[in-house]
LOGU-546026 format. One record per residue (C-alpha): residue in three letters; x, y, z. Coordinates in steps of 0.2 Angstrom, whole numbers, padded with zeros to 4 digits, always signed. Example, Ala and Ser with C-alpha at 12.3 -4.5 7.8 and 13.67 -1.06 7.14 Angstrom:
BEGIN
ALA+0062-0022+0039 SER+0068-0005+0036 
//
This chain:
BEGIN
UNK+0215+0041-0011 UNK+0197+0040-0021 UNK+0186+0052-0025 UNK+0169+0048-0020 UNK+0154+0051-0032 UNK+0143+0069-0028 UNK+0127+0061-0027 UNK+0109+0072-0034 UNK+0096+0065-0026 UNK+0083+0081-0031 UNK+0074+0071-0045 UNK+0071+0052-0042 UNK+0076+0054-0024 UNK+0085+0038-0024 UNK+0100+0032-0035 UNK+0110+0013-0036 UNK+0129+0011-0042 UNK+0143+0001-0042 UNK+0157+0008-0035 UNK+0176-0005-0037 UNK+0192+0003-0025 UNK+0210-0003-0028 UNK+0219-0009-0015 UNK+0226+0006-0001 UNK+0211+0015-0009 UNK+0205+0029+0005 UNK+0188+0036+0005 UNK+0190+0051+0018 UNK+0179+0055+0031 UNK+0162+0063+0026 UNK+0142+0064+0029 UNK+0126+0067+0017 UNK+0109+0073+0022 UNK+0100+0058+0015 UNK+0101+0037+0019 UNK+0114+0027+0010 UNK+0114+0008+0011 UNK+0132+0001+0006 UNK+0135-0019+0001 UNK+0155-0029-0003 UNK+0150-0037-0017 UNK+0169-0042-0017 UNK+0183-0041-0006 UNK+0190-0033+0009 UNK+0192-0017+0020 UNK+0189-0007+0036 UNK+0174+0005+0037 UNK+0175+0021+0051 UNK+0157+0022+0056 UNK+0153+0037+0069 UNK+0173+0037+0073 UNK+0170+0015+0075 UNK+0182+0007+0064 UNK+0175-0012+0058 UNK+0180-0025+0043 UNK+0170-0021+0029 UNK+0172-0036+0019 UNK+0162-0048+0005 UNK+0145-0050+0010 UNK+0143-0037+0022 UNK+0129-0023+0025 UNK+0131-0005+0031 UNK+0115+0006+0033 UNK+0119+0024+0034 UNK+0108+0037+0043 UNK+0109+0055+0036 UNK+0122+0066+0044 UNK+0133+0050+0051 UNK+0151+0052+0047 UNK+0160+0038+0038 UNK+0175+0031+0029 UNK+0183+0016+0018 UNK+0197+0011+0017 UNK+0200-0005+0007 UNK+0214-0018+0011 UNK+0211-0028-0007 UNK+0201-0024-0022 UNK+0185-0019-0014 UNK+0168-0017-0022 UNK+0154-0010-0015 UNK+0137-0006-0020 UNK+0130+0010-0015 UNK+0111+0014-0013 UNK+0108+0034-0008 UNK+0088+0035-0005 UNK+0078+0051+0002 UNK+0066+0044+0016 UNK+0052+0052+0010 UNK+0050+0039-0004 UNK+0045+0026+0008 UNK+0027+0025+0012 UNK+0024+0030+0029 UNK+0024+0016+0038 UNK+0038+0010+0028 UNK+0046+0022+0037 UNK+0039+0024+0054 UNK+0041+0007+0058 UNK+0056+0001+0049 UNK+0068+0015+0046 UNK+0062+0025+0066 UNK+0063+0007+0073 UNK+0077-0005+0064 UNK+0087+0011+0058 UNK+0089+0026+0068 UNK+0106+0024+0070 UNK+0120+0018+0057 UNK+0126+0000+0059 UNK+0134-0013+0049 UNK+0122-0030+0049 UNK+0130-0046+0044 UNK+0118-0055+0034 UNK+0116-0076+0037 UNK+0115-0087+0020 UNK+0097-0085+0017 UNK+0096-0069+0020 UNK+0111-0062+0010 UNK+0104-0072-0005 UNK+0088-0063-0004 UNK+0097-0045-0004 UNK+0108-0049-0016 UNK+0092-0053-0030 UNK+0084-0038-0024 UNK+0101-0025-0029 UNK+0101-0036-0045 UNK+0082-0031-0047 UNK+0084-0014-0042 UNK+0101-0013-0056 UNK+0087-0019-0069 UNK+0076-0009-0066 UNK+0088+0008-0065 UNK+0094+0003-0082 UNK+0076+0005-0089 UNK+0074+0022-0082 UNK+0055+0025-0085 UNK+0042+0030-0071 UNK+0036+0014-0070 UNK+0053+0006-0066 UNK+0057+0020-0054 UNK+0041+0015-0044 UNK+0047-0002-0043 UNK+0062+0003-0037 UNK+0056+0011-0023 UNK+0045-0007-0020 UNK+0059-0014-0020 UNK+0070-0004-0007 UNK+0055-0007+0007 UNK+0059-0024+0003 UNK+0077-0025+0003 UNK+0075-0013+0022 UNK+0065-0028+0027 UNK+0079-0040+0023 UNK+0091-0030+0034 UNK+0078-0027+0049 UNK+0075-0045+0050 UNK+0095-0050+0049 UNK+0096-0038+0064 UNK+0084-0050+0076 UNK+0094-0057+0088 UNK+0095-0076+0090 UNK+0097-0085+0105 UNK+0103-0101+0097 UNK+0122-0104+0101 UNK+0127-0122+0091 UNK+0131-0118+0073 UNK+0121-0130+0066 UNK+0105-0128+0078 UNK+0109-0110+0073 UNK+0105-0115+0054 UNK+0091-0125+0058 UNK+0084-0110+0066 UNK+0087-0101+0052 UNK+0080-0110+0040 UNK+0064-0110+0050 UNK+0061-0092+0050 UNK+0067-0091+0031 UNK+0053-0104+0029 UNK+0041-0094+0041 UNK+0042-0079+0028 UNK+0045-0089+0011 UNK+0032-0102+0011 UNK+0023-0096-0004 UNK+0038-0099-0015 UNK+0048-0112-0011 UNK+0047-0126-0023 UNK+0057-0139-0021 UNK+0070-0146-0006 UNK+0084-0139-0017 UNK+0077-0119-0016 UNK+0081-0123+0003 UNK+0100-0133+0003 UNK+0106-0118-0012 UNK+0103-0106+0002 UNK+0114-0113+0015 UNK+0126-0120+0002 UNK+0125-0136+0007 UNK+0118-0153+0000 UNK+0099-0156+0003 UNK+0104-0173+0014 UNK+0115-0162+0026 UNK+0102-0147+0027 UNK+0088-0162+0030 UNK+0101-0169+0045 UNK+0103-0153+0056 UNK+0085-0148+0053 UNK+0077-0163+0059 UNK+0090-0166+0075 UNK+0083-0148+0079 UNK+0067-0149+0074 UNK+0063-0169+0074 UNK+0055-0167+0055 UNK+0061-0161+0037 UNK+0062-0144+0030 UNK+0048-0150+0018 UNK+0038-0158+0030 UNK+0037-0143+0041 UNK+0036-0131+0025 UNK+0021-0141+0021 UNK+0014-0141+0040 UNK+0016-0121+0037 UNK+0006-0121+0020 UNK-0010-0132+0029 UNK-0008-0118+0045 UNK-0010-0105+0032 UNK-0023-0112+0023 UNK-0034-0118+0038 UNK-0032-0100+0044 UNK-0040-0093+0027 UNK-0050-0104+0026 UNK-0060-0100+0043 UNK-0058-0082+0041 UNK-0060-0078+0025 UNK-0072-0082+0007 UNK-0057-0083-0004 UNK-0061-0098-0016 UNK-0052-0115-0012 UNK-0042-0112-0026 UNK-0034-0096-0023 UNK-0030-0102-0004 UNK-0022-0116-0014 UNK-0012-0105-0024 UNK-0007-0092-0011 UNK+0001-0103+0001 UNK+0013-0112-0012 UNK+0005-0127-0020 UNK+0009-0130-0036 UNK-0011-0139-0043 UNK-0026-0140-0032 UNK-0027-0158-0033 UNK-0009-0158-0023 UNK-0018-0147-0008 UNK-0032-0157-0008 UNK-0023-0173-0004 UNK-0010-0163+0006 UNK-0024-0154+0017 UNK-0033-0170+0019 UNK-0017-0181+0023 UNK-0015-0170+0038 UNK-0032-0166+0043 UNK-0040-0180+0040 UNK-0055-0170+0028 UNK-0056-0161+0014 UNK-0054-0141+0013 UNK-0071-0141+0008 UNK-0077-0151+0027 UNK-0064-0141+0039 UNK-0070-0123+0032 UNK-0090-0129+0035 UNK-0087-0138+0053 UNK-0077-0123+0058 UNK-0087-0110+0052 UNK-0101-0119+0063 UNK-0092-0120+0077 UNK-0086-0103+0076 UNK-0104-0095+0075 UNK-0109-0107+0088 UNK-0094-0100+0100 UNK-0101-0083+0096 UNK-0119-0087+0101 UNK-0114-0095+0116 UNK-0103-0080+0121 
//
């Protein structure tokens, strides 16, 4: 049996630690007034969640709502992250339509490749920035657990995809959707589905008859067209915040697809638009 860790949540309001159980370890039955988010970092075991028992094991995602009862038990050498936060933390809509939606109940959420490897560099954030302790650190902490609750709402949309590789494609495509802006190259894609860039360019293009980078790129020029209309942002801030590395790279880009510069769509667009207006 192990003794689990009394945790004070009065002064930060939210607190992250590793916690590693032998194997046979027990952690009996119990509840807390405040949300607690558990990741396996390692191994295997069963979780009792609201008298459900489930495997708990590597890679796996519990969120706890206050007041639900729960238990561990670990069938190898189990370790587990622990995050304990206070919802009042979170901005409001952080929490009206994240933790009242996605969360009102305790569930474990099994993350996909992309996904997981996103939560696991946000707990590695969240441990850097605890081990500085300063206010400034503690406010990114909280920054980065409205992210991290983002990550697990998302992983709990359903899919209606049934083939494991169409599943993957799909996949990919949302994680593309939501990363556009900083994927850099085709192997920041295949490193998340731990596969090799010829195989992730294989299932995504039997699914979606193009590339991952061709469609990332057809993503970028939506984007851009979109700013571009509605917006004053200068050309090369619109260049910069939809992922392209020079400006010289979006021009020929935007221009290979659209057949004119950014320059010539954001005037003939703007003067159709007024002249919609007018008409209307």
């Amino acid at each position: 049996m192990s003794n689990r860790r009394v945790i004070d949540l009065s002064i930060q309001g939210i607190h992250l630690y590793e916690v590693k159980h032998e194997e046979g370890d027990v952690i009996m039955e119990h509840d807390h007034p405040f949300h607690e988010i558990l990741y396996a970092l390692d191994g295997e075991g069963q979780l009792t969640l609201d008298g459900k028992q489930l495997d708990f094991n590597k890679d796996h995602g519990v969120v706890i709502v206050p007041f639900s009862p729960h238990a561990v038990v670990s069938d190898s050498n189990l370790t587990i992250l622990v995050l304990a936060f206070d919802a009042q933390l979170l901005d409001i809509s952080v929490q009206k339509e994240l933790l009242d939606v996605f969360f009102n109940v305790s569930s474990m959420i099994r993350l996909n490749p992309f996904l997981g490897s996103e939560l696991r560099q946000l707990l590695r954030k969240m441990l850097f920035e605890l081990s500085r302790g300063n206010p400034l650190n503690l406010l990114a902490m909280k920054l980065k657990l409205s992210e991290l609750l983002l990550v697990l709402a998302r992983a709990q949309q359903p899919s209606h995809v049934i083939d494991a590789d169409s599943l993957r494609a799909e996949k990919l495509r949302l994680y593309i959707d939501t990363h556009y802006f900083e994927i850099m190259h085709s192997n920041d894609i295949s490193v998340k589905l731990g596969m090799s860039t010829r195989h992730v360019n294989n299932i995504f293009k039997k699914q979606y008859s193009i590339t991952p980078i061709q469609y990332l790129t057809e993503v970028r020029i939506e984007m851009a067209k979109k700013m571009l209309v509605e917006t004053d942002k200068e050309i090369v801030c619109i260049c910069f915040e939809v992922g392209f590395e020079t400006l010289s790279s979006f021009y020929r880009m935007f221009k290979n697809y659209i057949q004119m510069s950014p320059n010539q769509y954001r005037v003939v667009h703007r003067v159709r638009s007024r002249n919609e207006q007018v008409l209307v």
